[in-house]
GUVEX-49183 format. One line per 4 residues: for each residue x, y, z of N, C-alpha, C. Coordinates in pm, whole numbers, plus 32768, in hexadecimal, padded with zeros to 4 digits. Atoms other than C-alpha are relative to their C-alpha. Layout:
BEGIN
X Y Z X Y Z X Y Z | ...
***
This chain:
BEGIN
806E 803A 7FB8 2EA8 71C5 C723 7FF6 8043 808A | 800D 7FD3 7F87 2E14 7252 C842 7FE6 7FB2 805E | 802F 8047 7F94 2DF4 71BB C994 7FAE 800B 8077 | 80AF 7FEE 7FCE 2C72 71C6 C9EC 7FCB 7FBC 7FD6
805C 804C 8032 2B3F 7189 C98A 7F9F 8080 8000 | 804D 7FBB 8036 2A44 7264 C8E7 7F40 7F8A 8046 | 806D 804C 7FDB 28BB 71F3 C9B1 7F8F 804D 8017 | 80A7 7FCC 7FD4 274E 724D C9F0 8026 7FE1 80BE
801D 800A 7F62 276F 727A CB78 7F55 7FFB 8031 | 80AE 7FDC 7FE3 25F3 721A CBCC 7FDE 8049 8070 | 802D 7FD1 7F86 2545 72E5 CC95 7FF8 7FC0 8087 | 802C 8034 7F70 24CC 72B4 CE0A 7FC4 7FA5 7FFB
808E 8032 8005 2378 7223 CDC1 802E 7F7B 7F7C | 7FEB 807C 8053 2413 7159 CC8D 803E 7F97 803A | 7FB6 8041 7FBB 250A 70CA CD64 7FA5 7FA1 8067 | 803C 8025 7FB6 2444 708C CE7C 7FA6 7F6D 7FA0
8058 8079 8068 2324 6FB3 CD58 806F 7F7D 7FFB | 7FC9 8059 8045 2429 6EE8 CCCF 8040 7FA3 8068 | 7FBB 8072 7F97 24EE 6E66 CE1F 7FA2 7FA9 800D | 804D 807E 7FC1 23C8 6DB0 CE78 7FE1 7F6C 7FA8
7FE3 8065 8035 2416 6CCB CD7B 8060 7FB2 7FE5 | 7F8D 803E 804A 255B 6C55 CDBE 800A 7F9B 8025 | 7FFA 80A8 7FD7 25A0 6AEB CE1F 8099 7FF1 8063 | 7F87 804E 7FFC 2729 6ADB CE82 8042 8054 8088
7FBB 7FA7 7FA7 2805 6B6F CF8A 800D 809D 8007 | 7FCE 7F96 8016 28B2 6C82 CF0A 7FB8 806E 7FA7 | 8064 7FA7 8056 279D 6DA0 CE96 8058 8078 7FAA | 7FC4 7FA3 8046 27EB 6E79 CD9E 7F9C 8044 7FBF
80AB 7FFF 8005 2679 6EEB CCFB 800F 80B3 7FCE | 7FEA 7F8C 8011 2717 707F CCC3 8031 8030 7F58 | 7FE1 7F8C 809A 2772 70BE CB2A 8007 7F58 7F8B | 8007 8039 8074 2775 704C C9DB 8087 8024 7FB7
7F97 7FC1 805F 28E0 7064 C92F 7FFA 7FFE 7F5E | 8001 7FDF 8070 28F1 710B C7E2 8091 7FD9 7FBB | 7F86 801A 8047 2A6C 7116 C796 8055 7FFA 8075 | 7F96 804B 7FB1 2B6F 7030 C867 80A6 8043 7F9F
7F71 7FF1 8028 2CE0 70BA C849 8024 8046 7F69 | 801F 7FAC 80B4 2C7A 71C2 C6FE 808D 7FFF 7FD1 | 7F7C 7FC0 8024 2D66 722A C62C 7FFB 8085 7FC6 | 7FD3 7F7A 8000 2DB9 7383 C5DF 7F9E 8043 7F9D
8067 7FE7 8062 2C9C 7384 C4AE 7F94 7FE8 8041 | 8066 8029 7FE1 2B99 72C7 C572 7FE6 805F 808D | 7FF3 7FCB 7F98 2BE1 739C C6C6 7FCB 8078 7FC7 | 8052 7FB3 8023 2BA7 74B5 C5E2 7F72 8040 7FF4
80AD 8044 8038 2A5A 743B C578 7FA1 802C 8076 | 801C 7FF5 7F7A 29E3 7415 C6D0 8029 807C 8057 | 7FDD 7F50 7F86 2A85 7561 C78D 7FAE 803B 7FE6 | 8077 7F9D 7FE4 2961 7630 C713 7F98 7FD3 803B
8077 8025 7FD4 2849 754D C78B 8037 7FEB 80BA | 8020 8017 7F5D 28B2 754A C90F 7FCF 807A 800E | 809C 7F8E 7FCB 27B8 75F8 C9C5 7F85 7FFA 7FD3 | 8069 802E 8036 26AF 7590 C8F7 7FBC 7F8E 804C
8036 8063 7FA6 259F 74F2 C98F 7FCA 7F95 7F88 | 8001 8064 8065 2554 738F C8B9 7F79 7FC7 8031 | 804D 8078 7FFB 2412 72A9 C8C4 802B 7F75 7FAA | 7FC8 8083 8030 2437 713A C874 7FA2 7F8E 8023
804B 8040 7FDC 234A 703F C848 8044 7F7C 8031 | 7FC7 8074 8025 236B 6ED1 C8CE 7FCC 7FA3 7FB7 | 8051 8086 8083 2314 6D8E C7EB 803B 7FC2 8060 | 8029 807E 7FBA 237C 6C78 C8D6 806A 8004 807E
7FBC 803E 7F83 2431 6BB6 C9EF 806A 7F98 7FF0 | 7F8B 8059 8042 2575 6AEC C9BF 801C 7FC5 807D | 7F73 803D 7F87 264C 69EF CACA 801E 7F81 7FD3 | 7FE4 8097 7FD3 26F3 68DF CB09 8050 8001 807E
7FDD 8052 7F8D 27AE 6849 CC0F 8041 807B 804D | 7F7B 7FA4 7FB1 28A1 698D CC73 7FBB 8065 800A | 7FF9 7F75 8022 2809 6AD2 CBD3 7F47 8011 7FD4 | 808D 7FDD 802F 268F 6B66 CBA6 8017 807C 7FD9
7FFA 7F80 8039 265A 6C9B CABF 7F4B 801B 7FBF | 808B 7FE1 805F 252C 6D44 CA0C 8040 8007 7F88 | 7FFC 7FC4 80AB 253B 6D7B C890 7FAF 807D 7FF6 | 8074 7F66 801B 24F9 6EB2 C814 8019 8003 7F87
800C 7FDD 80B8 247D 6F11 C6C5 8016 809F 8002 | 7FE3 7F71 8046 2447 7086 C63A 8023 806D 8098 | 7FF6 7FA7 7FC8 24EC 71AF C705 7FFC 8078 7FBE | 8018 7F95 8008 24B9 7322 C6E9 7FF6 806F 8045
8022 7FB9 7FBB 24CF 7444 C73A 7FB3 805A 8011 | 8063 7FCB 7FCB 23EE 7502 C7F9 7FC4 809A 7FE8 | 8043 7F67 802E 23EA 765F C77B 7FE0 7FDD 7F39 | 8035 801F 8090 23C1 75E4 C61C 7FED 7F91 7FC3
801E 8068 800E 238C 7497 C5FE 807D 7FB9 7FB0 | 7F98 804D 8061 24C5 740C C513 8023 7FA1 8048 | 7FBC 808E 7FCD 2543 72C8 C53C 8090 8020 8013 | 7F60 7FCE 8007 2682 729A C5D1 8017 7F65 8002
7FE0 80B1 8008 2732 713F C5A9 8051 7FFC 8043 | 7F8D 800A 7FBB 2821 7082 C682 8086 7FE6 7F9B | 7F8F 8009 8067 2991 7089 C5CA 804D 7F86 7FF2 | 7FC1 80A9 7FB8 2A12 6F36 C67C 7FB6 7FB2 7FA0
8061 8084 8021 29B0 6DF3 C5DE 7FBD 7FB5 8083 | 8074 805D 7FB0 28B6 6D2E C67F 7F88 8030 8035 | 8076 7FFB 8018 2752 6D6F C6CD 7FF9 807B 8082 | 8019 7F79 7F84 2713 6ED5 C7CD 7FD8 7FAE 8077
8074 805C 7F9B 26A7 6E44 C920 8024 8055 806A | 7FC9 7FD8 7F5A 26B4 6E94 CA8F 8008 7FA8 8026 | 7FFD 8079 7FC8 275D 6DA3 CB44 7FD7 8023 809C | 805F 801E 7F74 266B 6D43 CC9F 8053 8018 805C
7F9B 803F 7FC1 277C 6C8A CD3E 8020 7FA9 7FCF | 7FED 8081 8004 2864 6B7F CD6F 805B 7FB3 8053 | 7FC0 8046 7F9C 2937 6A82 CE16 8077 8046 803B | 7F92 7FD9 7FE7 2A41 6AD9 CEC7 8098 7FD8 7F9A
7F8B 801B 8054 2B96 6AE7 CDF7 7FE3 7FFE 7F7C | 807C 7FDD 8089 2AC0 6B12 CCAC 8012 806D 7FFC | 7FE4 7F79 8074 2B1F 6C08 CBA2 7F4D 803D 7FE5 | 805E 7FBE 805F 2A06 6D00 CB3F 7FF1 7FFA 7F8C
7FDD 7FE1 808B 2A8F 6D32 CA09 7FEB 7F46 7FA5 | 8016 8065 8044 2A32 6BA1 C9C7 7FA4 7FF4 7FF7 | 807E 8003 8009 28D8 6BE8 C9CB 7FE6 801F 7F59 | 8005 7FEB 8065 28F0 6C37 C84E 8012 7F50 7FE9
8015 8088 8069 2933 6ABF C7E6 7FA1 7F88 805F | 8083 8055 7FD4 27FC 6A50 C8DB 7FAB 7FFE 7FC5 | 8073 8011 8052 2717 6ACC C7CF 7FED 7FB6 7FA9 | 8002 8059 807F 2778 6A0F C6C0 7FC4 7F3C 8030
8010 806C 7F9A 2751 68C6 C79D 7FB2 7FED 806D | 7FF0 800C 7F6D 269D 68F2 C8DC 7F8E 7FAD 8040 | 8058 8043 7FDE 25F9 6826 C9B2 7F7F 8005 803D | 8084 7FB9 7FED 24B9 68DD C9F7 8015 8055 7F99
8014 7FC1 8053 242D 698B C905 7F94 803B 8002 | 8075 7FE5 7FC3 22ED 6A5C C94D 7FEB 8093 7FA9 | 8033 7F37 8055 222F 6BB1 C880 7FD2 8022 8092 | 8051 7FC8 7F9C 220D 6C8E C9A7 801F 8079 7FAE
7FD1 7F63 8023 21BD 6E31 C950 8008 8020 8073 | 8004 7F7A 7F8E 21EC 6F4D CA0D 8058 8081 7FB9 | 7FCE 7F4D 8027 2297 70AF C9D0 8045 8027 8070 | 7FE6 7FC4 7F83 2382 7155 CA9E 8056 807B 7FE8
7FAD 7F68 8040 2455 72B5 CA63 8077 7FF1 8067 | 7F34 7FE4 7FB2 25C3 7329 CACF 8029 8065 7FB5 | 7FBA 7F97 8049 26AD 741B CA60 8080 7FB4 7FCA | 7F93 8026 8049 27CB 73E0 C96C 805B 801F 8067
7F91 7FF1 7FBD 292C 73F0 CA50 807F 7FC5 7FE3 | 7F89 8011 800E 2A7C 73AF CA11 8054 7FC6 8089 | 7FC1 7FFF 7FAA 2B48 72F2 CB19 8087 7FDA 7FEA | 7FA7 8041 8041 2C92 72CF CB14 8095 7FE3 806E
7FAC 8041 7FD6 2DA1 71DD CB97 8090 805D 8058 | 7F6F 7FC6 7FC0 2EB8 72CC CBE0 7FE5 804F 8071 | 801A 7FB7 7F8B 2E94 735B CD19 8049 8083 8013 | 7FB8 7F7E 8010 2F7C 747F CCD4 7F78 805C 7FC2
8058 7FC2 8064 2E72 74EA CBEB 7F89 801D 802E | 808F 7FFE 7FF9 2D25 7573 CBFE 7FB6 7FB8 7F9D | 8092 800B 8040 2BF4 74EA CB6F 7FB0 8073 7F84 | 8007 7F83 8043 2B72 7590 CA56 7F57 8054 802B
8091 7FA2 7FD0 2A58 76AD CA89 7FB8 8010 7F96
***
């Protein structure tokens, strides 16, 4: 298992769109993770697509009490359109923000449950990136 995370880094302009919808303290409003903590098959998978620039539509608006995210439906990429899927369970999103002391990574079991529920679209692009936990290490290119 590797210790990263495989993500759509959104652009400037995507980034910029999406903060203005966050509700909670702690903003976060910058990527979409594909693969949390890969493993050595799934890291594979993913090492050719960084650098790739991705589009990604959204389908709605999620919160409750701690954590706000978008949902996102179909991604792709941009020089040829193919779908790319997220590898994680639980539904692609960008998380907005959220409370202080609030996991990111719990924004996956707000969808199933959450207490707003709203269809908003929009579209926003990023590049595939690799980040990763060990600080000895580089990032992959």
């Amino acid at each position: 298992m590797y210790n990263g995370y495989f993500a759509i880094a959104l652009d400037k302009q995507s980034c910029n769109m999406v903060k203005k919808g966050a509700t909670m303290s702690v903003l976060v409003s910058d990527h979409i993770t594909l693969a949390f903590k890969p493993t050595l098959k799934v890291f594979n998978k993913y090492k050719n697509l960084v650098g790739k620039k991705v589009g990604a539509m959204i389908k709605g608006y999620r919160a409750n009490a701690n954590i706000d995210a978008l949902w996102i439906g179909d991604m792709f990429l941009l020089e040829n359109d193919k779908k790319i899927k997220r590898n994680d369970t639980g539904a692609a999103h960008i998380t907005l923000s959220h409370k202080e002391g609030y996991k990111q990574g719990d924004a996956n079991s707000m969808f199933t449950k959450p207490d707003l529920k709203i269809k908003r679209y929009g579209y926003v692009e990023g590049t595939i990136k690799y980040f990763n936990y060990d600080k000895e290490k580089k990032n992959v290119k």
